[in-house]
C-alpha positions in Angstrom: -27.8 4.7 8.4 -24.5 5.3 7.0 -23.5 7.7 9.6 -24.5 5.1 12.2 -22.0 2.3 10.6 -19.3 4.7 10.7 -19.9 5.5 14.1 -20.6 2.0 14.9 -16.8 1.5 13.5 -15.3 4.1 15.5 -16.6 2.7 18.4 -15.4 -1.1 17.9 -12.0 0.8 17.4 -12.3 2.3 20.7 -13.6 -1.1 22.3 -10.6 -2.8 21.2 -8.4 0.1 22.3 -10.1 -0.7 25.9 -8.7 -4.2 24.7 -5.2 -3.0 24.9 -5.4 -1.1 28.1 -6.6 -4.1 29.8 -3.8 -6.2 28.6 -1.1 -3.1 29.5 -0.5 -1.8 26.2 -2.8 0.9 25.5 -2.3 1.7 21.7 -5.0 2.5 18.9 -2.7 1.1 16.5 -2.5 -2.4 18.2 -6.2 -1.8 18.7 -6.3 -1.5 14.4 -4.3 -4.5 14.1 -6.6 -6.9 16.0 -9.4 -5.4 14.3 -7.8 -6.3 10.8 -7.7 -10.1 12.3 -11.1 -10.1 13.4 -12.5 -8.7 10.0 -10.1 -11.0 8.0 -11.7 -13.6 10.6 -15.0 -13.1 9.7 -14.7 -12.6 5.9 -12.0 -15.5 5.8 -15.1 -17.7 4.3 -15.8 -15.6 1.8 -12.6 -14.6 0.9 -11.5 -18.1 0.3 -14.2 -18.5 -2.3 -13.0 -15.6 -3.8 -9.4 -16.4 -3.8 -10.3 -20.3 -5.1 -12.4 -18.7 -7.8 -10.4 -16.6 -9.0 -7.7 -18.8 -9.3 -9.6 -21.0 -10.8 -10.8 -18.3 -13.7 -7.3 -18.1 -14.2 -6.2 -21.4 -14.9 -9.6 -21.4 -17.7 -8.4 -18.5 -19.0 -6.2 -20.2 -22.2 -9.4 -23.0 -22.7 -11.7 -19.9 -23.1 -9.3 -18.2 -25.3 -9.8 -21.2 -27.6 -13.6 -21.3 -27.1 -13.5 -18.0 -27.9 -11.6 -18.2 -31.0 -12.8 -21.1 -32.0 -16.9 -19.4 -32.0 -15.8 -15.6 -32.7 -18.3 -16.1 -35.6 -21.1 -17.5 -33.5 -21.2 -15.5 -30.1 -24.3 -17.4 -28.8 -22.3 -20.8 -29.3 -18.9 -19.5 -27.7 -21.2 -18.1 -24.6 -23.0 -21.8 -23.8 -19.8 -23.1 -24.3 -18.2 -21.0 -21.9 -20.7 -21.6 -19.4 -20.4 -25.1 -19.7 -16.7 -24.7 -19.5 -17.8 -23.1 -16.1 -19.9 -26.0 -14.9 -17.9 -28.4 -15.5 -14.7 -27.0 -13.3 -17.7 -25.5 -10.7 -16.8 -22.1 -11.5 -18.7 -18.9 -11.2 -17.7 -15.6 -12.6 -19.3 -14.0 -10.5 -18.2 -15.5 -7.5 -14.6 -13.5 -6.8 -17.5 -10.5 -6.5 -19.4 -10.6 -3.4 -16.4 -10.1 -1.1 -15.2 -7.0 -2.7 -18.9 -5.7 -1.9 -18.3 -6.1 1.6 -14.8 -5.6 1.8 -15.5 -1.6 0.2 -17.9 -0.8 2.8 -15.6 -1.6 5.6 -12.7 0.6 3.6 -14.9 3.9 3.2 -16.1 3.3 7.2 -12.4 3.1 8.1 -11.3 5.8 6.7 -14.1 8.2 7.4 -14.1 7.4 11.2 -10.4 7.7 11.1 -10.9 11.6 10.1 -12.6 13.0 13.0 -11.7 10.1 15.1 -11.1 11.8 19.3 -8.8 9.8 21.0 -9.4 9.4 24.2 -5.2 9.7 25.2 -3.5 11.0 22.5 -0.5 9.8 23.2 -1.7 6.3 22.5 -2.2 7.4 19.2 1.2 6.6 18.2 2.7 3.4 16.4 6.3 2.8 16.1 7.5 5.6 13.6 4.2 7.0 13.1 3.3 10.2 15.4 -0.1 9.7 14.6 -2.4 7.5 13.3 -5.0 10.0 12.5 -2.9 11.8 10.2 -0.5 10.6 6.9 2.6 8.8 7.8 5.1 11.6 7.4 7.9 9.5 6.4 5.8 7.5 3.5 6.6 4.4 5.1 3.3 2.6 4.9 3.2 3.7 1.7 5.8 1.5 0.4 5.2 -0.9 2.6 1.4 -0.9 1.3 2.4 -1.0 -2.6 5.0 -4.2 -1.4 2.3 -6.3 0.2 -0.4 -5.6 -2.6 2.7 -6.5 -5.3 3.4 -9.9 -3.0 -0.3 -10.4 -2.9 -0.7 -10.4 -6.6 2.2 -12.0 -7.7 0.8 -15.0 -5.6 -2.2 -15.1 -6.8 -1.0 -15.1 -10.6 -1.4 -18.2 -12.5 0.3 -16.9 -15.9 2.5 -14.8 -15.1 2.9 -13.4 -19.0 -0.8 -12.4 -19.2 -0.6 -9.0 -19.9 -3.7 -7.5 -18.1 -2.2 -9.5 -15.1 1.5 -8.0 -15.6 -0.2 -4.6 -16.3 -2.0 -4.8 -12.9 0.4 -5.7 -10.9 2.2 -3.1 -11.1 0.1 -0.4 -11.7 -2.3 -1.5 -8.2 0.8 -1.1 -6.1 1.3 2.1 -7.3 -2.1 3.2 -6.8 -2.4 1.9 -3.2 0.8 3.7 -2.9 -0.5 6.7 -3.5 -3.7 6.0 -1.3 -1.3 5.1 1.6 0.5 8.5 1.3 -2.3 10.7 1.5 -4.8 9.3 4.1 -4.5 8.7 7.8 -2.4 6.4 8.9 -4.7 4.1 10.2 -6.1 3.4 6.9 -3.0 2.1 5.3 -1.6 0.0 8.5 -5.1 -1.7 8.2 -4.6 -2.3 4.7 -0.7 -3.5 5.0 -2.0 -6.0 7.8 -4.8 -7.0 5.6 -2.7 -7.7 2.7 -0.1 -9.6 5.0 -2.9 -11.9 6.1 -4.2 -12.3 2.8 -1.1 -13.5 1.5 -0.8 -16.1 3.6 -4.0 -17.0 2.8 -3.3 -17.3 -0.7 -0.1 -19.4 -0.3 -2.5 -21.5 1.4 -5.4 -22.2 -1.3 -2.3 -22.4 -3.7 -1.5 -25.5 -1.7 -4.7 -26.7 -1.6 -4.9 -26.5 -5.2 -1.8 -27.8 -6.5 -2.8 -30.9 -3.7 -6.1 -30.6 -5.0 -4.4 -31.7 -8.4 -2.4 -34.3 -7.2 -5.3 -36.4 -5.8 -7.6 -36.1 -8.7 -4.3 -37.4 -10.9 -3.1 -33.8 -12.6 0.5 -33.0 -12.6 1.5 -36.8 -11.8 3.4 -37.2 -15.2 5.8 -35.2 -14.1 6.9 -37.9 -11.1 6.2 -40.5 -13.5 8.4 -38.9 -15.9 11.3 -38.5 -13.3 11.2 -42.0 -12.1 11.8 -43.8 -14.3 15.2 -42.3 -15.4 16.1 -42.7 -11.8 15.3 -46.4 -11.7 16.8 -47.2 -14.5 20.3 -45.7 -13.7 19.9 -47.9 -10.2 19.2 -50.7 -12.4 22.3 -50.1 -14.6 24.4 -49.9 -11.9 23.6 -52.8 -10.4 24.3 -54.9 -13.8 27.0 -52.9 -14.3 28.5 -54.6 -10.9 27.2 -58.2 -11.6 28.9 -57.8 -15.2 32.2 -57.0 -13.5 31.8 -59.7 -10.3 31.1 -62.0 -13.4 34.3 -60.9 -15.4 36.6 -61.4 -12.3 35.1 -64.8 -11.5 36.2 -65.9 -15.1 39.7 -65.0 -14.7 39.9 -66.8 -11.2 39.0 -69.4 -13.1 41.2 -69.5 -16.8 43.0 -66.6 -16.4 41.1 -64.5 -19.5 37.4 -64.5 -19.0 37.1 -65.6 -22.4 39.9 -68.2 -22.4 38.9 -69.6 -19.4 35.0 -70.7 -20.2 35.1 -74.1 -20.3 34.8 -74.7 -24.3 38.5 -73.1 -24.8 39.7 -75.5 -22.2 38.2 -78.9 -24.1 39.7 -77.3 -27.5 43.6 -77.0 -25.9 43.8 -80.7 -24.6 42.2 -82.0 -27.8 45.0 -80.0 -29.6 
């Protein structure tokens, strides 16, 4: 059954090849990078439920730290409370999972039809700098180009950006896919480079919807209600600040000083 997935890959590859050829540029990479869309396409569902969950776990991550500080003697407690905790933002722990299921199939099926993969022109096997996709990029391009996009793609996705196990995986993932991206075909880490570009995008997009999220339910509006304020009020001494001087100049139209020309000092000189 396995076998038949993998070969059922190869051939979508070779589908979309025919893709290419119809629209006059016959290339297996291109044909790799509109696969990439149509996966990221059809998992974009599930991957946004992974992306807003995990996000979400993040931002709970100091309120459990307290729940479980505050029940480190009671384990039973801290765990209903943390479920709770769960409920009440509609969060699932488990719910970042499910696409990372899916997504490793794909990965393994990529790469393994990628090894004995026959071309059907191998000159279309080229892709910019790369001589050929079935084999490793010889000048480790994709390679930093596939630890960039999985650095960008964390750092995005980071909500506390002094969490150690975050800091500690952001750099040491990049490094890992480096190393992936070096040693297999080509093909493997161009998918995975457009993947990651995609799923950036998508991140920087359920950040939005997130931090707008916040806005309508009333979060984070201090801040503008902070900043107002101070705004107003320097308009608002401005203004008096001008109707204090329009008033002093009016005065000495009138008695010369603003103070000696009131009217009272004017009564006290002619009864003098």
């Amino acid at each position: 059954m396995w076998h038949a997935f993998v070969q059922w890959f190869a051939g979508v590859i070779q589908f979309l090849y025919g893709l290419t050829s119809n629209m006059g540029v016959p290339n297996y990479g291109l044909a790799i990078i509109l696969m990439t869309i149509l996966i990221k396409l059809v998992l974009f569902p599930l991957t946004q439920k992974q992306l807003k969950s995990m996000r979400a776990m993040q931002e709970l991550q100091p309120k459990i730290k307290y729940l479980q500080d505050k029940y480190k003697q009671d384990p039973q407690t801290m765990q209903m409370k943390v479920m709770e905790l769960y409920k009440a933002h509609g969060v699932s722990p488990f719910g970042g999972c499910l696409p990372l299921l899916i997504q490793m199939p794909i990965f393994i099926a990529f790469y393994q039809s990628l090894l004995h993969f026959e071309f059907k022109a191998a000159a279309h096997a080229s892709f910019l700098w790369i001589p050929n996709i079935g084999n490793p990029d010889p000048y480790y391009i994709l390679a930093i180009l596939a630890a960039a996009t999985t650095f960008l793609q964390q750092r995005v996705s980071m909500v506390n950006a002094n969490d150690p196990t975050q800091k500690t995986m952001l750099y040491v993932m990049p490094l890992f896919m480096a190393w992936i991206a070096a040693t297999m075909p080509a093909g493997l880490p161009l998918y995975w480079v457009m993947f990651n570009t995609l799923g950036i995008l998508q991140q920087l997009y359920v950040n939005w919807g997130s931090k707008r999220e916040k806005l309508d339910t009333g979060v984070g509006i201090q801040v503008e209600t902070v900043e107002r304020p101070v705004e107003e009020k320097n308009e608002q001494d401005t203004f008096e600040n001008k109707d204090v001087a329009k008033e002093k100049v009016a005065g000495r139209e009138k008695g010369g000083k603003s103070t000696n020309g009131s009217p009272n000092n004017r009564k006290k000189r002619k009864k003098r």
